[in-house]
C-alpha atoms as an extended CHARMM CRD file, in Angstrom:
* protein
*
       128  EXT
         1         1  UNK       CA            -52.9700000000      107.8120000000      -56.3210000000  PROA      1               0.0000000000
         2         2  UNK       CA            -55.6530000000      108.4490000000      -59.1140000000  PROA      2               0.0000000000
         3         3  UNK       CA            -58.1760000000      106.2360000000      -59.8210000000  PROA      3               0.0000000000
         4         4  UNK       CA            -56.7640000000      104.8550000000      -62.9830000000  PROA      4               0.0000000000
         5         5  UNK       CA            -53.4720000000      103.8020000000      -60.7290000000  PROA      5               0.0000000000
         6         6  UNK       CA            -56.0690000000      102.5540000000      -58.1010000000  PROA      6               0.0000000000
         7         7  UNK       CA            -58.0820000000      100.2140000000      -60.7240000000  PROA      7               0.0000000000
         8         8  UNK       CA            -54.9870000000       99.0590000000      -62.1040000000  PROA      8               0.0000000000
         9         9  UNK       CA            -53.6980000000       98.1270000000      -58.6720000000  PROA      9               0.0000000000
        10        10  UNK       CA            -57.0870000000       96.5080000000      -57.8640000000  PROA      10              0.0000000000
        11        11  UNK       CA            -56.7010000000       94.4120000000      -61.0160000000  PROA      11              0.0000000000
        12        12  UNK       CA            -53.1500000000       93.4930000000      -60.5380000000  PROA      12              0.0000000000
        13        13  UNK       CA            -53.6940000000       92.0200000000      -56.8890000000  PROA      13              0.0000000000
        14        14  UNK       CA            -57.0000000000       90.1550000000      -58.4520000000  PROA      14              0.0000000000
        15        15  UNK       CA            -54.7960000000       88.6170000000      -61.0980000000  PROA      15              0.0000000000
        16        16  UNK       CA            -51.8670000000       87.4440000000      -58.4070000000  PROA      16              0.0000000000
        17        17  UNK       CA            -54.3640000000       86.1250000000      -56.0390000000  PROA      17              0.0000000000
        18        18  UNK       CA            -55.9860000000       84.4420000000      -58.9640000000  PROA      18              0.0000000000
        19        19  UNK       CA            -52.7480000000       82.6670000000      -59.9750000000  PROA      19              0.0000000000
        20        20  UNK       CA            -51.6790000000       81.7180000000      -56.4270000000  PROA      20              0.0000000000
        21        21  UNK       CA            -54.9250000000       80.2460000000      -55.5140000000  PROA      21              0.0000000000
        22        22  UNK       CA            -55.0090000000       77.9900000000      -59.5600000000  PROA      22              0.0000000000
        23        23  UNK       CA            -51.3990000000       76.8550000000      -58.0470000000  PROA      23              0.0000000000
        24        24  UNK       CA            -51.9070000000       75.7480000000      -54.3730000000  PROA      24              0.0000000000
        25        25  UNK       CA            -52.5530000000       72.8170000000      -54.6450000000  PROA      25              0.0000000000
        26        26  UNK       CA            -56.1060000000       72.4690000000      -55.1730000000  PROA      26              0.0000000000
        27        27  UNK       CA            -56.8660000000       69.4830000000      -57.5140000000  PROA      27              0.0000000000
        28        28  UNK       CA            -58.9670000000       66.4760000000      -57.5270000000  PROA      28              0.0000000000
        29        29  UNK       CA            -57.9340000000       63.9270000000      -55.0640000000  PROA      29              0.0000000000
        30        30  UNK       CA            -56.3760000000       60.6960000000      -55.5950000000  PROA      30              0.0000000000
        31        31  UNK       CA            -58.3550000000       57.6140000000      -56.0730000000  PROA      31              0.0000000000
        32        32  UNK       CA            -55.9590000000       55.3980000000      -55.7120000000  PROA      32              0.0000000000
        33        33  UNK       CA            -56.9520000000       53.4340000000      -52.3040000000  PROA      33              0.0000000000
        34        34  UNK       CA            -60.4230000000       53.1970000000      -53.7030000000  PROA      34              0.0000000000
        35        35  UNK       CA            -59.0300000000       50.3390000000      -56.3030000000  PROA      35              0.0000000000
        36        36  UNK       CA            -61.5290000000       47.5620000000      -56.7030000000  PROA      36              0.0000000000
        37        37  UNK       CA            -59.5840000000       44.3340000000      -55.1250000000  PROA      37              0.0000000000
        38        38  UNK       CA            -60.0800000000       41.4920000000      -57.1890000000  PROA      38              0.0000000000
        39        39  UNK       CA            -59.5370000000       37.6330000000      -56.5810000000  PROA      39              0.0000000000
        40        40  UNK       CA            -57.9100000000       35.4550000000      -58.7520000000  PROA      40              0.0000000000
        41        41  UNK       CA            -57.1950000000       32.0970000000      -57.2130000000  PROA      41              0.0000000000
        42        42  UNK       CA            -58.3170000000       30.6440000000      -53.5640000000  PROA      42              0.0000000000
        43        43  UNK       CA            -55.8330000000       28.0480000000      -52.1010000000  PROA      43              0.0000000000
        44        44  UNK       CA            -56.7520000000       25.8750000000      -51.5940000000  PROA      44              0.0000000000
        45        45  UNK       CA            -59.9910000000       26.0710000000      -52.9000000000  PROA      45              0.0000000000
        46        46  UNK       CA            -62.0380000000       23.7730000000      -50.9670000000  PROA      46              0.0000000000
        47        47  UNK       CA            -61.8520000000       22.0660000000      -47.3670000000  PROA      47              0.0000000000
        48        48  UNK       CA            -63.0180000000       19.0690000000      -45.2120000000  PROA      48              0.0000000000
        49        49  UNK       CA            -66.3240000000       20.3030000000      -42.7620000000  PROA      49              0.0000000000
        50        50  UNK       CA            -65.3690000000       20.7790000000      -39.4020000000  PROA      50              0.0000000000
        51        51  UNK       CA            -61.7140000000       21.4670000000      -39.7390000000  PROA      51              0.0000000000
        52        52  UNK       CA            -60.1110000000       25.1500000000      -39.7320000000  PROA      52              0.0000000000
        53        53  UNK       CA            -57.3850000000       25.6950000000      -42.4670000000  PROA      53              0.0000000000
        54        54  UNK       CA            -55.3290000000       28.5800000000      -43.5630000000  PROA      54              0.0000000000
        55        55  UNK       CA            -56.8040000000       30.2460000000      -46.8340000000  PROA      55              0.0000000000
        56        56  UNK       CA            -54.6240000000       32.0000000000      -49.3220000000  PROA      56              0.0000000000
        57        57  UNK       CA            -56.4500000000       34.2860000000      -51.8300000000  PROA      57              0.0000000000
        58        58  UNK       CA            -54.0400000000       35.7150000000      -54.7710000000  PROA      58              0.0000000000
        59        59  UNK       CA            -55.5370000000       38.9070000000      -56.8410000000  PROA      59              0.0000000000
        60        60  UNK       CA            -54.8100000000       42.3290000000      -57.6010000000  PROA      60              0.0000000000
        61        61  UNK       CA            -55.4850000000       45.9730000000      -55.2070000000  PROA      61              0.0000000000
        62        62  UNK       CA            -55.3350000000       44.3410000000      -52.0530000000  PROA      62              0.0000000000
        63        63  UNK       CA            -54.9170000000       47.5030000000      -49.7940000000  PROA      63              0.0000000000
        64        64  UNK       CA            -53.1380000000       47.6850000000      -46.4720000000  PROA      64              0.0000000000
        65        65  UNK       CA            -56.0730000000       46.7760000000      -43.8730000000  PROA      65              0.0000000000
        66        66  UNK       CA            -57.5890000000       44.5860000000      -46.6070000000  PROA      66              0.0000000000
        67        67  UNK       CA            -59.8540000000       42.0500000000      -44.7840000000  PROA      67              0.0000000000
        68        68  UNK       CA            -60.9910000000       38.8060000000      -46.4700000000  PROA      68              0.0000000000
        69        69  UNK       CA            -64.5210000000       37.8920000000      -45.9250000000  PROA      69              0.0000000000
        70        70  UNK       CA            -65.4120000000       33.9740000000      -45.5810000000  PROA      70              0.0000000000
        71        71  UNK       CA            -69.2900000000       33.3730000000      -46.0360000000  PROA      71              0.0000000000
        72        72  UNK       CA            -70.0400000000       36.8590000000      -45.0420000000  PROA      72              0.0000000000
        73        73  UNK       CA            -68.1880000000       37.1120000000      -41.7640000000  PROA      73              0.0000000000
        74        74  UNK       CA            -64.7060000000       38.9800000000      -42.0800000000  PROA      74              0.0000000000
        75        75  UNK       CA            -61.8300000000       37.1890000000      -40.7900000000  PROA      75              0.0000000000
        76        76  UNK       CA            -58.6350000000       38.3050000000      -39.0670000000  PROA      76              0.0000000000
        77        77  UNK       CA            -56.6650000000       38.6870000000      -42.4670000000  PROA      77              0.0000000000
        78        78  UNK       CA            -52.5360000000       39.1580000000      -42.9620000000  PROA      78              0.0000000000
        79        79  UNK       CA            -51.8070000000       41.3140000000      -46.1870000000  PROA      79              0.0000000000
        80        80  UNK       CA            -48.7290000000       39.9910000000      -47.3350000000  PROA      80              0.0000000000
        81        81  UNK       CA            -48.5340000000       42.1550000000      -50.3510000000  PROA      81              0.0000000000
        82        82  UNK       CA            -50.5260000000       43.8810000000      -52.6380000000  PROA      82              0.0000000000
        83        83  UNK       CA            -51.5190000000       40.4840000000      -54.4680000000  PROA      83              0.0000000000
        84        84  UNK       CA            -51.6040000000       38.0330000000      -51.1910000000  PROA      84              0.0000000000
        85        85  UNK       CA            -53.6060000000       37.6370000000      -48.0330000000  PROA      85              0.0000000000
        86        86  UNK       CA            -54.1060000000       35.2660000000      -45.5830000000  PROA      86              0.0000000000
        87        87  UNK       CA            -56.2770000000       34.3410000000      -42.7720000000  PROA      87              0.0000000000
        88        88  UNK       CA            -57.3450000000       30.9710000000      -40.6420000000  PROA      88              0.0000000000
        89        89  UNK       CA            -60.4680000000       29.7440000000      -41.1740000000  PROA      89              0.0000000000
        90        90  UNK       CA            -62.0040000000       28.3730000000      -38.1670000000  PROA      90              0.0000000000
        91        91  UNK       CA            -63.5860000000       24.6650000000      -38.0610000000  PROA      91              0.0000000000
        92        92  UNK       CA            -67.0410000000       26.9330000000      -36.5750000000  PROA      92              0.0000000000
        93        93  UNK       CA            -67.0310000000       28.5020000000      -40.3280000000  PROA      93              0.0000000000
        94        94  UNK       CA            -66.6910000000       25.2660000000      -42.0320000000  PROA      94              0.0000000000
        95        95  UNK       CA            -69.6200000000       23.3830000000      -40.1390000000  PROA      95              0.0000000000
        96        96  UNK       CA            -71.6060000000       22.0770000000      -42.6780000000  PROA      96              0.0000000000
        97        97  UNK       CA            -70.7370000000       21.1260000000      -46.3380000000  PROA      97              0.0000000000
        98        98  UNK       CA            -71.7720000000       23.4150000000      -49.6270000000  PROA      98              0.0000000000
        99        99  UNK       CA            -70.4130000000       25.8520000000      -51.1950000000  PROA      99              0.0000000000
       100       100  UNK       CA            -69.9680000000       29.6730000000      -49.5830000000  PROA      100             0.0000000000
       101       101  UNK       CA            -68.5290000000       33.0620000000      -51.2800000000  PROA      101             0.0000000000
       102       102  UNK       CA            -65.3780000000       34.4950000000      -50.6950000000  PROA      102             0.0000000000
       103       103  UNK       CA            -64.6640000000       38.6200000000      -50.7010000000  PROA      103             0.0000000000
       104       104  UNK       CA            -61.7720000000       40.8720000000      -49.9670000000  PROA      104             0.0000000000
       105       105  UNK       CA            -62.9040000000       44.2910000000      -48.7750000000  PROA      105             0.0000000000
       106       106  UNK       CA            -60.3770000000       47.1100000000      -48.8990000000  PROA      106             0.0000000000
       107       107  UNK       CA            -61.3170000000       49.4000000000      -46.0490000000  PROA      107             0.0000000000
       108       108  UNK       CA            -62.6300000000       52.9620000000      -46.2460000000  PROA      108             0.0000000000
       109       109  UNK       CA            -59.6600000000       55.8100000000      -46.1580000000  PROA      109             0.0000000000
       110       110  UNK       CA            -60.1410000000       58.7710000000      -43.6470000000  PROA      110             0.0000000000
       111       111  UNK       CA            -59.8660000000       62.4240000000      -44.3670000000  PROA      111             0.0000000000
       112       112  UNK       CA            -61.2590000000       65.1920000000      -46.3780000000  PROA      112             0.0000000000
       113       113  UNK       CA            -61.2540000000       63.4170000000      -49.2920000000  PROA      113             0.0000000000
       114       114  UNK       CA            -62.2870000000       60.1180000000      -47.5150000000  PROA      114             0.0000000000
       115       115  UNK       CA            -63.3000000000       56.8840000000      -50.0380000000  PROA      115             0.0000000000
       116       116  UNK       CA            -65.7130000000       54.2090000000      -48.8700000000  PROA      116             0.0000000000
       117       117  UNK       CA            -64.6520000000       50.8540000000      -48.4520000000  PROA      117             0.0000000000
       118       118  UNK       CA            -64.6820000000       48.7540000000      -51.8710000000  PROA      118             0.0000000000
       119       119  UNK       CA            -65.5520000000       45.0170000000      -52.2990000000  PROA      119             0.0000000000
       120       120  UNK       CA            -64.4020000000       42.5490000000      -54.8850000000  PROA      120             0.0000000000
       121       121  UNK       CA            -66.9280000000       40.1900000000      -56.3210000000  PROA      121             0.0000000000
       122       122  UNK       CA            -67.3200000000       36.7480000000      -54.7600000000  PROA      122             0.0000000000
       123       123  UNK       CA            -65.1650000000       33.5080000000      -55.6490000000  PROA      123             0.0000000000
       124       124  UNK       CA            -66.3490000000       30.1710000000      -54.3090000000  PROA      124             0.0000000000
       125       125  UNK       CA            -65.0510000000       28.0630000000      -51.8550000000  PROA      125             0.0000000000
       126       126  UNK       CA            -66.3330000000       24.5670000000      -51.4190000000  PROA      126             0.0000000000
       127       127  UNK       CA            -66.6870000000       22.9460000000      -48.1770000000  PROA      127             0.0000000000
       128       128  UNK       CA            -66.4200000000       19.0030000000      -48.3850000000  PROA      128             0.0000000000
């Protein structure tokens, strides 16, 4: 082999390894479980102190794991879909009358390309 064949050879296997490594699969990860959940509609949307209810909040990008978040403290939460959760409020969290915010939080996703958890803005619930 002369060196003309060599450099040509060299430049060849640059080029191939160049192409397979633009076509493996290395791109810019998906953001979709970082989607900013967003409430539309509490039901109901106010309660009697002292007694625990079941809250519905209705929105958009409610992830699976999606916990809603009742004056700060998050609450075991069902995701029924995409657009629904639910969770019982305790009487404890509906002591005293006033009004308190309301948040879904979708949780955090694992891996290389890990996103952090994502909070919608606050709705308020009244307390009676």
């Amino acid at each position: 082999m002369n060196i003309s064949t060599k450099t040509a050879t060299k430049t060849l296997l640059l080029l191939a390894l160049t192409a397979l490594g633009a076509g493996c699969g290395y791109s810019k990860p998906s953001t979709a479980g970082t989607a900013m959940p967003t409430i539309a509609q509490l039901s109901p949307s106010s309660a009697t102190a002292g007694a625990q209810f079941q809250l519905e909040v209705d929105g958009t990008s409610f992830a699976s794991g999606a916990v809603i978040n009742f004056n700060g403290v998050a609450q075991a939460t069902t995701v029924v879909s995409a657009t629904k959760l639910e969770a019982t409020i305790p009487a404890s969290a509906v002591a005293a009358s006033g009004q308190v915010p309301v948040t879904v939080t979708n949780p955090a996703t694992m891996g290389i390309y890990g996103t952090p958890a994502v909070t919608s803005v606050a709705s308020t619930f009244t307390i009676n």
